[in-house]
Structures are given as C-alpha cells and as structure tokens.
C-alpha positions as CSV (number, residue, x, y, z in Angstrom):
1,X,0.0,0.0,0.0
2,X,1.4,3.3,-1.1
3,X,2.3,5.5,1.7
4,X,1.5,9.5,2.7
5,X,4.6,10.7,1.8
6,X,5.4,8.8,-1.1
7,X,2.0,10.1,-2.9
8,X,2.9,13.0,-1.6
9,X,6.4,13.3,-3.1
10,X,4.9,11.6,-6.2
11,X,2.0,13.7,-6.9
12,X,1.6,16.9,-5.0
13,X,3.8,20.3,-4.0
14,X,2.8,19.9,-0.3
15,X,5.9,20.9,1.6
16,X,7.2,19.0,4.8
17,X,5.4,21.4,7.2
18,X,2.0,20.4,5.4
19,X,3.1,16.9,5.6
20,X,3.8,16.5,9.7
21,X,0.5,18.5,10.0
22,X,-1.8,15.7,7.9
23,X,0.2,13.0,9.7
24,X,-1.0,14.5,12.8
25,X,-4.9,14.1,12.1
26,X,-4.2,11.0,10.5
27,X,-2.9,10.1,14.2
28,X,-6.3,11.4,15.8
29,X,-8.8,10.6,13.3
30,X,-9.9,7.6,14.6
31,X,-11.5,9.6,16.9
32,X,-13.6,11.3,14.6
33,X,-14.3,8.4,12.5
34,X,-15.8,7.2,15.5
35,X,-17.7,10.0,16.7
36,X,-19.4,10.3,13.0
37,X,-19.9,6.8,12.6
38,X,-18.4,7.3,9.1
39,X,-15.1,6.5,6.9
40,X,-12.7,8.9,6.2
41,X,-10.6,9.4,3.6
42,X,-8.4,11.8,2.9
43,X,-8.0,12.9,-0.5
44,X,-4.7,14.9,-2.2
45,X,-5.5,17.7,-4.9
46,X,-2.6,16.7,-8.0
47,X,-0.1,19.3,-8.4
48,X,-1.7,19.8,-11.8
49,X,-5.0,20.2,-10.1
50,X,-6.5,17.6,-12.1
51,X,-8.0,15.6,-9.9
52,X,-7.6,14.1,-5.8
53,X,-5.3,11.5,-4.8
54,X,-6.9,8.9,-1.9
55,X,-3.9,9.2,0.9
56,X,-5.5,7.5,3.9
57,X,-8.4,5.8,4.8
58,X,-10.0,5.2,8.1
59,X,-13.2,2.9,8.8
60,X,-15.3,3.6,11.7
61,X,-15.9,0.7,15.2
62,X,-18.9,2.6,16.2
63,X,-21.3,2.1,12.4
64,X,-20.6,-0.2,9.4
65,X,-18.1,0.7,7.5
66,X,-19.0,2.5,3.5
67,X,-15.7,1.2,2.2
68,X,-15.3,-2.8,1.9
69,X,-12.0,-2.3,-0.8
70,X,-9.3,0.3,0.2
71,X,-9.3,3.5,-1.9
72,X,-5.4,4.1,-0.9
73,X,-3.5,5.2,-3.9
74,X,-7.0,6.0,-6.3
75,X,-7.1,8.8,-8.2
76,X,-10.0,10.8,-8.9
77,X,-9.9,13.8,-12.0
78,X,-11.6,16.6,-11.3
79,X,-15.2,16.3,-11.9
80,X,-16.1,13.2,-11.0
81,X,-16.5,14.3,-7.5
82,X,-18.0,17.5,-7.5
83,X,-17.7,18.1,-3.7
84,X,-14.3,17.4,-3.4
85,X,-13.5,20.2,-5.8
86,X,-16.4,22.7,-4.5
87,X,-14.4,22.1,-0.7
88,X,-11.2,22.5,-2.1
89,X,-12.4,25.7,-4.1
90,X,-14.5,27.5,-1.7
91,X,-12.5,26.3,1.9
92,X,-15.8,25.3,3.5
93,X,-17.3,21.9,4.6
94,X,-19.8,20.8,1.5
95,X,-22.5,18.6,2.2
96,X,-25.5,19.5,-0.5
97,X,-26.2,16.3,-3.0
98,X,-27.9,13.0,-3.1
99,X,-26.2,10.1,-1.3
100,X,-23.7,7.8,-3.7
101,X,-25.0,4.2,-3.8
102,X,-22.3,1.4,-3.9
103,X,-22.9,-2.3,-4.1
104,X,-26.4,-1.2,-3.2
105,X,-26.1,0.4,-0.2
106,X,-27.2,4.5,0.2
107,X,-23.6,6.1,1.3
108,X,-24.3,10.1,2.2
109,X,-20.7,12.4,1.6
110,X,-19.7,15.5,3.2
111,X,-16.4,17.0,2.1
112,X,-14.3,18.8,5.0
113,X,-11.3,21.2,3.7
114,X,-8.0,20.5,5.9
115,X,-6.6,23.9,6.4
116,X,-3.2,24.4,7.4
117,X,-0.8,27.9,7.3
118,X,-4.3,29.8,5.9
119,X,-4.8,27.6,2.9
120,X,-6.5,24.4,2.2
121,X,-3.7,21.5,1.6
122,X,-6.2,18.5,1.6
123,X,-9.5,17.5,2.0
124,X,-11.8,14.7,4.0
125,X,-14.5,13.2,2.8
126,X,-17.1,11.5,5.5
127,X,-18.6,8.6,4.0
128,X,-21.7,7.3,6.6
129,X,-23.3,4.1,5.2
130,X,-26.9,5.1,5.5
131,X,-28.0,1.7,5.7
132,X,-30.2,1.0,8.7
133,X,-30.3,4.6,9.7
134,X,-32.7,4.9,12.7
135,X,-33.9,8.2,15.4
136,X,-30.3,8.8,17.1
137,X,-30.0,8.1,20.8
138,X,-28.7,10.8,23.3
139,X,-24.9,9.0,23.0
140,X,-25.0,9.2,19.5
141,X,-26.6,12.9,19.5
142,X,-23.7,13.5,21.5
143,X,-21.2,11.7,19.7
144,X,-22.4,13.9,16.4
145,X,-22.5,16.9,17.8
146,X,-18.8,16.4,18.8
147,X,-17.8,15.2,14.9
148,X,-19.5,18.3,13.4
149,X,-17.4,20.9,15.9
150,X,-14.4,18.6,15.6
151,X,-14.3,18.7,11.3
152,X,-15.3,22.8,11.9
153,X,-12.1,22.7,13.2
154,X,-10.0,21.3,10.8
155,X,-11.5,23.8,8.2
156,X,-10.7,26.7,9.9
157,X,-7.0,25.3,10.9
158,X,-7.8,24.2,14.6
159,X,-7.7,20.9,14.5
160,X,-5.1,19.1,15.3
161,X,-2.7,20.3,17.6
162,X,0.4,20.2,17.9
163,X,1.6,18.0,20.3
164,X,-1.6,16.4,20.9
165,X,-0.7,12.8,20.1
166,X,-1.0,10.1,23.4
167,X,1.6,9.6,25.0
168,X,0.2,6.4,26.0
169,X,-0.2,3.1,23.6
170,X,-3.1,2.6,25.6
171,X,-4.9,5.6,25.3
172,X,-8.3,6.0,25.6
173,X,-10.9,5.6,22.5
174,X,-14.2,6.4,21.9
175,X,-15.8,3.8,22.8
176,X,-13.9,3.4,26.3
177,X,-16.0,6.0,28.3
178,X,-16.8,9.3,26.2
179,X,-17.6,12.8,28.6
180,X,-18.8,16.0,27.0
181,X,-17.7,19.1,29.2
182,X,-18.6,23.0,29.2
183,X,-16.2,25.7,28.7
184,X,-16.3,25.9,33.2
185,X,-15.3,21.9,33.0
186,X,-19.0,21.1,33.7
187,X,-20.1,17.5,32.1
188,X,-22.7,18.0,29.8
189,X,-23.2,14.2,29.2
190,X,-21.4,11.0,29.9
191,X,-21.6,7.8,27.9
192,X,-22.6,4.8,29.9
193,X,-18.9,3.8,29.8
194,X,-18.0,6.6,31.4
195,X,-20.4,6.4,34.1
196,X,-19.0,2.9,34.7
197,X,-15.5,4.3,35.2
198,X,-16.4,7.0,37.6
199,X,-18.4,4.7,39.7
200,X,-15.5,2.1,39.7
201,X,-13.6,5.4,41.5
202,X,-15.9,5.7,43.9
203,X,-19.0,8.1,42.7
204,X,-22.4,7.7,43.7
205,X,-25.4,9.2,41.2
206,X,-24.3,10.6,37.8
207,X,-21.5,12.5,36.0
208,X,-23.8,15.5,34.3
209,X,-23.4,18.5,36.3
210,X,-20.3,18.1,38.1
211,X,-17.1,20.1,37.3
212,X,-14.9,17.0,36.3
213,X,-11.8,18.4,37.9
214,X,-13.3,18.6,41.5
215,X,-15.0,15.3,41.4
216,X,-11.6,13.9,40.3
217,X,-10.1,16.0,43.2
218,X,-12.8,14.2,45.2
219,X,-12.0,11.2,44.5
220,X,-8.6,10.6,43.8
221,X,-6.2,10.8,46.4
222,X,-3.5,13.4,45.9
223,X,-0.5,11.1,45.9
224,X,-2.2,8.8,43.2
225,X,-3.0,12.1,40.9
226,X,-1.5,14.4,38.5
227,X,0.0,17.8,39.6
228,X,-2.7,20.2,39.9
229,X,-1.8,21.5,36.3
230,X,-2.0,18.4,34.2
231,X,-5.0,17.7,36.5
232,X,-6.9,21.2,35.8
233,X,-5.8,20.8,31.7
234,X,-7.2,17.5,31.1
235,X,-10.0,17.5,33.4
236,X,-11.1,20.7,32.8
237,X,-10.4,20.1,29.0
238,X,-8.4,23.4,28.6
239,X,-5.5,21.5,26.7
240,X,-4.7,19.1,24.1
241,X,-3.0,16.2,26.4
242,X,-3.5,13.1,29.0
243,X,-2.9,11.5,32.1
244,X,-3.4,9.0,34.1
245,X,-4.0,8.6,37.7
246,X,-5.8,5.4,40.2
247,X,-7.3,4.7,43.4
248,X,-6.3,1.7,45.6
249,X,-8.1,-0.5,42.9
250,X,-8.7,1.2,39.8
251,X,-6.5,3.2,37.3
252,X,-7.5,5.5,34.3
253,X,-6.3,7.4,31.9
254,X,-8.0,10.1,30.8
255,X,-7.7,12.9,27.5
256,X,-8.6,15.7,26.4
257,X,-9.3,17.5,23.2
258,X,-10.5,21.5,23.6
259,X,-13.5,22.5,21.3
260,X,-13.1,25.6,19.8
261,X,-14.9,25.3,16.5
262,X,-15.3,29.1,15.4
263,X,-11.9,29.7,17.5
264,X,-13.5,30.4,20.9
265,X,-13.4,27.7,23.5
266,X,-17.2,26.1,24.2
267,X,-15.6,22.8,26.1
268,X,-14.2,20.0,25.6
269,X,-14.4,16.1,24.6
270,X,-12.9,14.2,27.7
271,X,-12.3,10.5,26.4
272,X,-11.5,8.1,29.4
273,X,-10.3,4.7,29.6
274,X,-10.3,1.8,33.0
275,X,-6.3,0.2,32.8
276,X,-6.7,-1.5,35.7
277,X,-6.5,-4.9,34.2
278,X,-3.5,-3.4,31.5
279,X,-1.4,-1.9,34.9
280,X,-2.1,-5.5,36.5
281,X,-0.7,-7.2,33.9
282,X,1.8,-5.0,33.4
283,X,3.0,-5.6,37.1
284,X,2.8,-9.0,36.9
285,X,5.3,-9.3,33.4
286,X,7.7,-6.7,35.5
287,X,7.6,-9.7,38.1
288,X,8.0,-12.6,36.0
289,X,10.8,-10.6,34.3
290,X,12.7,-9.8,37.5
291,X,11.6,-13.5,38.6
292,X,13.6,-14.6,35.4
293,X,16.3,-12.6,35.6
294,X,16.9,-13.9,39.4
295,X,16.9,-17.5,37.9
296,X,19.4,-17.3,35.7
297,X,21.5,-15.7,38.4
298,X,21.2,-18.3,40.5
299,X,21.8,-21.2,37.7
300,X,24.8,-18.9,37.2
301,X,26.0,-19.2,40.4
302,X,25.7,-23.2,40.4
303,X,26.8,-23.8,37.5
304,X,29.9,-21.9,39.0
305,X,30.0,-23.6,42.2
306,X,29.8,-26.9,40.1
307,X,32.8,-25.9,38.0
308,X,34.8,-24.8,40.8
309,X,33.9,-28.4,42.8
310,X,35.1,-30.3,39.2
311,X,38.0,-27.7,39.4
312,X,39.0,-29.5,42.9
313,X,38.3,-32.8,42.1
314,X,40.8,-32.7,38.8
315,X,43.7,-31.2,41.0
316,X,43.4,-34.6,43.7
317,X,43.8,-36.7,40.7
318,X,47.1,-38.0,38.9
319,X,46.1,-40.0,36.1
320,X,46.6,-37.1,33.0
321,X,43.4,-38.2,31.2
322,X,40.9,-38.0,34.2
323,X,42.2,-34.6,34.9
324,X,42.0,-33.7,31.5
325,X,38.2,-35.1,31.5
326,X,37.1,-33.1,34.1
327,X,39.0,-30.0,33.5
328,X,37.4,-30.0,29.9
329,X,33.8,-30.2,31.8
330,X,34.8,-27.4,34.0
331,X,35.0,-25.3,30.8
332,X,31.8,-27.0,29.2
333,X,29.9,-26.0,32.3
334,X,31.5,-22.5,32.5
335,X,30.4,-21.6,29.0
336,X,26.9,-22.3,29.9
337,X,27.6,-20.1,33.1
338,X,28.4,-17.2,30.9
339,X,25.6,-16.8,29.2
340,X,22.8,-17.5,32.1
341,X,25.2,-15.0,33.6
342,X,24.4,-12.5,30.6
343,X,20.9,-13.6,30.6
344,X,21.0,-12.3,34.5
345,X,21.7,-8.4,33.5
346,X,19.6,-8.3,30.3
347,X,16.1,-7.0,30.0
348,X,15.0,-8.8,27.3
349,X,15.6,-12.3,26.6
350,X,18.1,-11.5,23.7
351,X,21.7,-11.5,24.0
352,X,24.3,-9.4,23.1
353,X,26.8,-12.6,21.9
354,X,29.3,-10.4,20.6
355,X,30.3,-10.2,24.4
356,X,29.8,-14.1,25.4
357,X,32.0,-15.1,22.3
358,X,34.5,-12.6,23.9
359,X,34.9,-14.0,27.5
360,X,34.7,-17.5,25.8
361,X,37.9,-16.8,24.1
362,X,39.7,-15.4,26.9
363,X,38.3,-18.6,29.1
364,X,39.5,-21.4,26.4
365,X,43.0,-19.2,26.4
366,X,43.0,-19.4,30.5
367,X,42.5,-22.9,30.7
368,X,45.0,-24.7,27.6
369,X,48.4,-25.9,28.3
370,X,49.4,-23.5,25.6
371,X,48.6,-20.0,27.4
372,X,50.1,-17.1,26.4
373,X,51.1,-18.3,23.2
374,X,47.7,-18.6,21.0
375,X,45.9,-15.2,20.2
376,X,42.3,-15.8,19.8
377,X,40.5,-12.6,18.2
378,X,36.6,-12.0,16.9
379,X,36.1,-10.3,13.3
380,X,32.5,-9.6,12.4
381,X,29.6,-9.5,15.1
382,X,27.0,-11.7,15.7
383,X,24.5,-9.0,17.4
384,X,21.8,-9.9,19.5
385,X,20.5,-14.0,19.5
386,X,17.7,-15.1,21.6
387,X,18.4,-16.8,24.6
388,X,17.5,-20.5,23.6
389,X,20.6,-20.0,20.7
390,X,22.9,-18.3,22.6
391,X,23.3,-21.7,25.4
392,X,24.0,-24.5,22.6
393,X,26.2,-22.3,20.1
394,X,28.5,-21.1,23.1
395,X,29.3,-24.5,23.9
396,X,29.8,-25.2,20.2
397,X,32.3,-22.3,20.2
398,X,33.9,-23.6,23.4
399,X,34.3,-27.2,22.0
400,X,35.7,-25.8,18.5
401,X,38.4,-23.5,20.1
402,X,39.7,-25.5,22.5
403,X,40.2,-28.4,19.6
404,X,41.7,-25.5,17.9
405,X,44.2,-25.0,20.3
406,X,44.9,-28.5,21.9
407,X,45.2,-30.1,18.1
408,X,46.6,-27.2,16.3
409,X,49.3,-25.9,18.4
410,X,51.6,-27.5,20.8
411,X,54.2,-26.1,23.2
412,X,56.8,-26.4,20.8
413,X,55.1,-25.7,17.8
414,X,54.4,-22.3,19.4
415,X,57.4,-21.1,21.2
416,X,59.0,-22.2,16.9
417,X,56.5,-20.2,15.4
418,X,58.2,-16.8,15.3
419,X,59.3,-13.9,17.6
420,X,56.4,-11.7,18.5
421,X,55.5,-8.4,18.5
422,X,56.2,-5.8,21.5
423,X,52.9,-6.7,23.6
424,X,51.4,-9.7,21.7
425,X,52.0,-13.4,22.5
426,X,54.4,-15.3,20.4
427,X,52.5,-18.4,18.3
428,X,49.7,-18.4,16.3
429,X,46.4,-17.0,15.4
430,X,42.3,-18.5,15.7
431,X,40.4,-16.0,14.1
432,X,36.5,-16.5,15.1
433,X,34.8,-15.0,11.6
434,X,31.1,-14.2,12.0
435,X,28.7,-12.9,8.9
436,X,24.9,-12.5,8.6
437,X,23.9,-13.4,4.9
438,X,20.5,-13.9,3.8
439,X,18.6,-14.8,7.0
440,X,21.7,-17.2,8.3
441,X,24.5,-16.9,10.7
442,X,27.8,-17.7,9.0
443,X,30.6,-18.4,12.0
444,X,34.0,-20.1,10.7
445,X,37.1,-20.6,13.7
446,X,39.9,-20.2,11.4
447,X,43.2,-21.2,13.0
448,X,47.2,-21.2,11.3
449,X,48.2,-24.1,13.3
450,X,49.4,-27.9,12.0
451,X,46.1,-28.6,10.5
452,X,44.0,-32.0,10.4
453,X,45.7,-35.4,10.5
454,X,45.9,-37.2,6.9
455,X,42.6,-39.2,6.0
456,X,40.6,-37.6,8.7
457,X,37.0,-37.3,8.2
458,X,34.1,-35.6,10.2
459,X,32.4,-38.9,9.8
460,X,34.7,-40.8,11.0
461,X,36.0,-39.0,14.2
462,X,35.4,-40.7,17.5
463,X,36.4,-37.1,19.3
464,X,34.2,-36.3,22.0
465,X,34.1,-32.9,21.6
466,X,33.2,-33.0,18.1
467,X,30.7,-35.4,18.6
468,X,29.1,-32.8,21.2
469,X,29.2,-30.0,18.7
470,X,28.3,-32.1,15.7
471,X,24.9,-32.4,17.8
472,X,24.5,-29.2,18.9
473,X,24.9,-27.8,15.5
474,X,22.4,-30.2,13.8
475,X,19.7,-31.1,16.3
476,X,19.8,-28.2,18.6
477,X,20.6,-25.1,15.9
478,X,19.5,-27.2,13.1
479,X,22.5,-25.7,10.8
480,X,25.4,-27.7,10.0
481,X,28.7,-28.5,10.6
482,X,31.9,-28.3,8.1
483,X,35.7,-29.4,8.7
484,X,38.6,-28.9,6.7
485,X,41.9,-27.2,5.6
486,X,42.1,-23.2,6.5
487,X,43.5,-21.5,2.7
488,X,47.3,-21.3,3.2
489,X,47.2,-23.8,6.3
490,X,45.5,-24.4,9.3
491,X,42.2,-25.8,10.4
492,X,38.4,-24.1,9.1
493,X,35.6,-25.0,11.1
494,X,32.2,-23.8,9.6
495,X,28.8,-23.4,11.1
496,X,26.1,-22.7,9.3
497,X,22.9,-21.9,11.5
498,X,19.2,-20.4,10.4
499,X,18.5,-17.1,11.9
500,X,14.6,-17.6,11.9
C-alpha cells in the first residue's frame, strides 16, 4: 500500500510542514471516524489540479463501515467528485447532493477542507453508510455533535494540535468512556462507559453537572493524581493532552481535546479509559521478568559452584586423562555459566553474543596448556541472539576452540613459530569470523596451526568434543557442521545456522 509521503512526493507540492500536519490528524482521526460513525478518507489535490489522490483511509468501530476495498493510492480527476473540488475551491465543509449508492447500499458524503498555514492542503470526505439509519439516541446525539465541531475545526486550521498525540499506547478511545464538558469543566453528558468508570472510583449518582476536575479531586487521592496543572488541563479540558491517575483499585487514563470550532473555547471532549487490568498485567510481566532474571543468576552461580567443585576434584587426581576429562567439563559448564550470567543483567531475553564469544575466548586461552602463546581474536559480530541459541552455540564455540588450540598448536610448535610483536603473544592465530547473509549466521574458527591429520574425516572421528558440537549444530541449531583445511594452512571449522 502506497504510503502518505510517497504520494505526496509523487503527486503533489505539499511541503514538509504540510506533511507533519496531515500525519497529525491521521494520528487522531480515529476519533472522529468514531464520533461520526463514518469512513474517512483523505483525498490529495494533483499538483496539476486535475484531480484528488486517496492518501489514507479510516473505517469507523462505532457504524458499518462505506468502504469494503481500500481506496489508498486511487485517483479521482476533477469532476467526478464534485464536492471534493467545491471544498477545495470554496474552503468550506460541502455537504448539499444526493447520497452515492455502492454495491447497493445509500452512502451520504460530506467534504471537509483541511486547512493548514491559511490555505486548504487537503481534503476529508465523510462517508456514513446510511443503511439502517434509525432516530439517534442521546450518545449518539452527543457523539455527532462532537464530529460536526471537531471537522469545523479542521477547516478553519484548529484541529489538530500540535503536540496532541497520546503519549500512551493505551490511550483511551471512543468507545472506552466518552464525557462532554462545558467551557467551566461542567459534564454535559457522559456515555454509559463513562459512568461505569467513575463509579469504579468511587461516585455515587451521575457524572452530568459536576465540574470534572473537582470530582476527580474528590476522588482521587493526591498522591495517586497528577499535579494540579495536568489535573486542571485535562479534566477541565483546557488542553490538548492526558494523564493518568488510580485509586487503591482502579486506574485511568483520561484525555482531552479542547473545542473551539469558530476559534472560541465552548468545552471539551474528555475520552477516558479503565487500565486497571493493563497496569495489572503490566506488574505482573515486570515480576515474571525480575523473577527470570533472578533464575538465571542463581543457575549462574551453580553452574559456577559446580565448575569450581570439578576444578578440585581434577587437582586430587594423577592420572593425566581423568584430569584432563574433568577439567574439559569445567569449561563445558562455565560456557553455559556465561551466558545465564548475561541472561541475569539483560532486560529482554536476547543476548548481546558479541560479548559471550569474547569471554569465551579469553576462558579457552585461560585454561590450555598452551597460554600465552595462541591469540584468539573476533572479526565480524554476531548482534543480539535469543536466549534459547545463545546456550548450545557457546558451547559449540567452546568445544571448536579448544580443539583448535589443543590439536593445532603445541608447546613447541608455538614457542618455533616466530618472535612476537612488543605486547602480543608469540605463536599463532584463531580468528572467530562471523557474517549475517540472507537470513543465516555464518561463523568459521579459522586457525594457522598444523592442520588435520591425513585421512581424517568428520564422519569418522570418535572425538568427544566433536561429537558434542556435531549435535549441537544439527539437532539443537538445526545448521550444520563443516571441517577442513584453512587456505594457506591451518584448520576451518564452519557453522552454518538459520537465523529464523
């Protein structure tokens, strides 16, 4: 679907000022949709004034909708719509003629001007589907009323106002409790929402005829209000903005839009909304987060105080290849540790692994019999990885590195390797290379070392450690696995892994 600014930039000489002021009622005009029971749409005069380009389109909750296809992106020559081109020409809101029929129902049209800077940049046609059209109630008197002082405004430039969009996803909507004030705060009328919401805070009887700002004074208490000047500007409906506020048991949020349809304030439209539930739930996922945060702290810290029991066992023992076992599962188990460690401080349940692939290296560098003489950098990032990825392929990295550095280097081997530079170990180099390409992770452990013995196959290895990451990579990550000769020597490890 073709967007504001590209038909815009495509079709008219509207200038970025224009622009930000259309995108602003388009962020509001649900509201009015609402109150009309009607679809809007708002139409773009060509920069060749030869006709109106559709540039947004909004269907009504309160009243069937007009519009079953979208109209985005249609262009209509001068005309064919007479009152498009009769608001457009004469700056007023047109609503003379017979209603338009389409697949057979009677739709009635009114053209609003959108004024902006003391010229007309746009205009809004209000499409109500007259089918089923009954004596209005008192809410939807009410609710009319409102529309026709509300598209008054936007004709003569008032409406909207800068700064007037929510601050709040949740704000409130029509349908959520509606409250029509006096220019002295005084409710005029209340939807049956509304009432509901009030009562919920504690009132007895009805809203009409109380100033809403003392009743909320009433009964809200101070510490769970607003300041006294948000309070007096919302309730009192003397500015374009919102707030919210609760008792021991309920919360609300409550906005307000002035009325000023000739340019002199006559009230306001208060629109209110019960969170209680939302703030509930909200509390509750602040909880489970903290709550989740805390567990993998404390997995952390015994996953450490299991390493550091392995850690003493392998010292009491002489035979080489027990200690070697359990020294290798001290560094299985302290990769997981790092990243429930990670998981501990983050908000989200995302990683940054760039930083786990980091202490990994230093860790497989602490613990081989070669420290000090294999550098083990990171080129590329991997960015942020979701929690259930970031476990398995650390201990894939793990496992790969430390085969890098047990079977590619020895003692010898590194201390022959050359003289190093002022500050940097003497041996060789495992470069971790990470790339995102087409909706996969790309990671290759690169090292310059003796490379792989003659006739070896990844089939055919009975290594443990490659059997652990062989799994990991296929059943776990379901990528896959690659061994062979690094270009110009060495070992190259590959994995392969699905993003999605």
């Amino acid at each position: 679907m073709t967007s504001l600014t590209e038909l815009v930039r495509s079709h008219t000489d509207l200038d970025a000022a224009d622009v930000a002021w259309l995108q602003l009622l388009q962020a509001d005009w649900q509201i009015i949709a609402d109150l009309s029971f009607a679809d809007l749409v708002l139409w773009l005069p060509d920069r060749g004034g030869s006709g109106f380009w559709a540039a947004g389109q909004m269907r009504p909750t309160t009243a069937p909708t007009a519009y079953v296809d979208d109209v985005i992106g249609t262009f209509v020559p001068v005309g064919r719509r007479p009152l498009l081109d009769q608001a457009l020409e004469q700056g007023r809101l047109v609503r003379e003629g017979d209603p338009e029929w389409r697949d057979e129902v009677p739709v009635r049209v009114e053209t609003i001007p959108v004024r902006h800077g003391g010229r007309v940049i746009a205009v809004v046609a209000r499409n109500t589907n007259l089918l089923g059209v009954r004596t209005p109630s008192r809410l939807e008197l009410s609710y009319l009323q409102t529309a026709a002082d509300l598209t008054r405004m936007i004709a003569a430039g008032h409406f909207p106002a800068t700064g007037q969009r929510s601050d709040h996803a949740d704000s409130p909507r029509v349908g959520d409790g509606f409250v029509r004030v006096d220019a002295e705060g005084r409710v005029v009328y209340a939807s049956p929402n509304a009432q509901s919401v009030f009562r919920r805070l504690g009132l007895h009887g009805d809203l009409a005829g109380h100033r809403l700002v003392d009743l909320t004074r009433s009964l809200v208490p101070s510490r769970r209000r607003p300041d006294e000047e948000t309070l007096s500007a919302v309730m009192g409906g003397r500015a374009h903005r919102d707030t919210e506020f609760s008792t021991d048991g309920v919360a609300l949020i409550a906005r307000s839009i002035p009325l000023r349809p000739e340019g002199e304030h006559i009230g306001a439209l208060v629109l209110v909304r019960d969170v209680t539930d939302l703030r509930r739930r909200d509390r509750e996922l602040i909880t489970k987060d903290a709550t989740i945060r805390e567990i993998h702290h404390r997995v952390k810290n015994n996953l450490q105080t299991v390493a550091a029991l392995l850690r003493l066992q392998a010292r009491r023992i002489e035979a080489p290849e027990a200690k070697s076992a359990l020294e290798e599962a001290v560094r299985r188990v302290g990769s997981i540790a790092i990243v429930h460690e990670t998981l501990s401080q983050a908000v989200e349940e995302d990683v940054d692994f760039d930083e786990i692939t980091d202490r990994l290296c230093g860790m497989v560098a602490e613990v081989t019999a070669t420290t000090g003489r294999v550098r083990i950098r990171r080129q590329g990032s991997f960015e942020r990885l979701p929690s259930e990825t970031a476990t398995p392929l650390a201990m894939v990295l793990t496992e790969v590195l430390q085969n890098a550095v047990e079977h590619g280097y020895d003692a010898d081997t590194a201390a022959d390797s050359g003289a190093a530079a002022p500050g940097e170990p003497a041996g060789g180099t495992i470069t971790v290379e990470v790339g995102r390409r087409a909706g996969r992770l790309e990671v290759a452990v690169v090292d310059d070392g003796r490379g792989l013995p003659e006739g070896f196959t990844l089939d055919g290895s009975t290594n443990l450690g490659l059997s652990i990451v062989r799994t990991l990579v296929e059943s776990e990550l379901g990528g896959r696995l690659t061994l062979g000769p690094a270009e110009g020597g060495g070992t190259r490890a590959g994995i392969d892994l699905p993003l999605d």
